[in-house]
Residue, then its C-alpha position, 0 to 999 in steps of 0.5 A: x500500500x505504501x508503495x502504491x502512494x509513493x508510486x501515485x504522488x511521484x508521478x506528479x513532477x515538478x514544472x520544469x523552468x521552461x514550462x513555467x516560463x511559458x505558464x507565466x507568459x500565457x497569464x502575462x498576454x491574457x493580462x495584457x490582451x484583454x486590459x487593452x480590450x478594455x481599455x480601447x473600449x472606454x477611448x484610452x487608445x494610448x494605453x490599448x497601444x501599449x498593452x497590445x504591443x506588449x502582448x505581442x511580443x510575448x505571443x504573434x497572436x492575429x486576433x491581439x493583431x486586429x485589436x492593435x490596428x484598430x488602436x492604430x487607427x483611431x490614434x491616426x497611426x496609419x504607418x504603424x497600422x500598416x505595417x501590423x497589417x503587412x504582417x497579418x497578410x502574410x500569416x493568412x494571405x486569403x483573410x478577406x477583411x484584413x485585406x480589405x482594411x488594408x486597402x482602407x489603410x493604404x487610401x489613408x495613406x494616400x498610397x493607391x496601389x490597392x488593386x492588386x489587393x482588391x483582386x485578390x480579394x474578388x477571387x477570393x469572393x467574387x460578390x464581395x460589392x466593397x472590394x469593387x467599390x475600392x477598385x473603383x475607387x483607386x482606378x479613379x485616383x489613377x485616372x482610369x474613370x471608365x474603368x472605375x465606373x465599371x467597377x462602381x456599377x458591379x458594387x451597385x448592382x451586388x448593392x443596391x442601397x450602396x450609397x457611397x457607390x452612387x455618390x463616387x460614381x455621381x463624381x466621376x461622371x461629373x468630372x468627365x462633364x456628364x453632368x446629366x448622367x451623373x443626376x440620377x446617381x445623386x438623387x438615389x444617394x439623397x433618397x438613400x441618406x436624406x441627412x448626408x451634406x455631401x449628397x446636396x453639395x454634389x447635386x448642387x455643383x451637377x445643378x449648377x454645371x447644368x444651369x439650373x442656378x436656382x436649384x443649385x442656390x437651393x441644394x447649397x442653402x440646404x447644406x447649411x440648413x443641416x449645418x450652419x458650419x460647413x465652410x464648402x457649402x458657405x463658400x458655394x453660396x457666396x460664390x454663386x452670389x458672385x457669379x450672378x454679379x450680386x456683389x452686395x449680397x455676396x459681401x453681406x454673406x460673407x460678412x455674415x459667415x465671418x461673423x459666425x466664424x471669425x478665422x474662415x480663412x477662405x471667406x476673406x478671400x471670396x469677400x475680397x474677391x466681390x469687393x475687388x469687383x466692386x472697385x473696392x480695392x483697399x477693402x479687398x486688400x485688407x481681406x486678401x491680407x488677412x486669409x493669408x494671415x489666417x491660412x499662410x499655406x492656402x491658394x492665395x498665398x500660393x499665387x502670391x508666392x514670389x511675386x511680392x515680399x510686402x504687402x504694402x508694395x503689392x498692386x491691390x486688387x492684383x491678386x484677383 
């Protein structure tokens, strides 16, 4: 009996070192995972981060992975997203959302070699109406618009409330001055999204390629009924106003829109701009001067670049 007892408790060894190192790195990446887990979801991204990438190193876990990009992300961390992204492809070359958050992160990055990715991705899944949607999407930032067109159509046709698709396509079809083709587009996003700014600021521009300037004053009035901030909207009315040769009631806006937002760069120049047509010259002096005080890297500090080094010895009105 006595050796039956020996035998049974014997049999139980001691954890080598090696295993209790890896029980401890185990406990140590659960505590790190999921403190970042519960950290991204209460906004402490900084803090997500650095758990996230602790864990990592402890464990190439994709899940930790996904989290980690996520964190990135939201940080405006493109580059370090990327390159977390890069890794996880290469550990599962045909996970479909990560090739397609990819493609997301590489448009960030203002990088459009996206469509080999997206490819990959509709062979992978050839219904898959996102990867055609951003196919389309960087045929068009490389000056491909029929290609993208096509690809667009193929995203609508998988996806028929497919706002954003209609909206790009809309775009585009607009930019090749098919503004009549581009009509139906925008007004099926606008039933789609009634709240969506974009959309009216869009069929207001197709309105006004068209000539309908008073469904084009109507669409940007709109916008700014949604929202009283959005500066292209403010910008398109005062522009219009101009446009019409209605100088005082441009001005009077502009005024108005100044008043709202003292540091609208932009409105200075538009003001100075009516009333440069209006003769007045030291006004719209005095305006061009402060939108370049405002916004030192905009386009009238552009076309001021190298032709004068004091205001006071520029020709007034010169830059209009």
């Amino acid at each position: 009996m006595g050796n039956f007892f020996k035998s049974l408790f014997s049999s139980s060894k001691a954890a080598t070192p090696e295993e209790e190192k890896s029980k401890n790195d185990q406990k140590n990446f659960d505590i790190l995972k999921y403190d970042g887990v519960r950290a991204q979801k209460i906004g402490q991204v900084a803090y997500a981060i650095k758990c996230f990438t602790e864990a990592l190193k402890l464990q190439e876990d994709f899940e930790t992975m996904t989290y980690l990009v996520a964190a990135y992300t939201t940080a405006n961390k493109a580059e370090e997203a990327l390159e977390v992204l890069n890794r996880m492809v290469e550990l599962e070359p045909d996970h479909i959302n990560t090739l397609l958050t990819r493609v997301n992160v590489l448009f960030m990055l203002d990088k459009a070699d996206v469509i080999a990715d997206c490819r990959h991705i509709l062979e992978l899944e050839e219904t898959n109406h996102l990867a055609w949607f951003l196919m389309g999407k960087a045929k068009r930032t490389t000056s491909d618009p029929l290609g993208a067109i096509a690809d667009l159509t193929k995203a609508i046709a998988l996806k028929e409330d497919f706002t954003d698709a209609y909206l790009m396509r809309a775009q585009i079809l607009l930019s090749m001055k098919q503004a009549t083709e581009a009509l139906p587009d925008v007004e099926k996003a606008i039933v789609l999204a009634p709240e969506e700014e974009t959309s009216y600021l869009l069929r207001g521009r197709i309105h006004e390629a068209m000539g309908n300037i008073d469904a084009a004053a109507a669409d940007y009035q709109n916008v700014l009924e949604l929202n009283p901030f959005n500066d292209e909207a403010t910008l398109l009315v005062g522009q219009l106003l101009i446009t019409q040769e209605r100088l005082d009631e441009a001005i009077t806006f502009f005024d108005e829109a100044i008043d709202l937002k003292p540091d609208f760069g932009k409105a200075y120049a538009e003001r100075g701009r009516a009333k440069n047509l209006k003769g007045d010259k030291d006004g719209a002096f005095e305006d061009l001067k402060k939108s370049i005080e405002l916004n030192p890297e905009g386009d009238e500090a552009r076309k001021l670049e190298g032709q004068h080094t004091n205001f006071n010895d520029m020709y007034k009105g010169g830059i209009f």
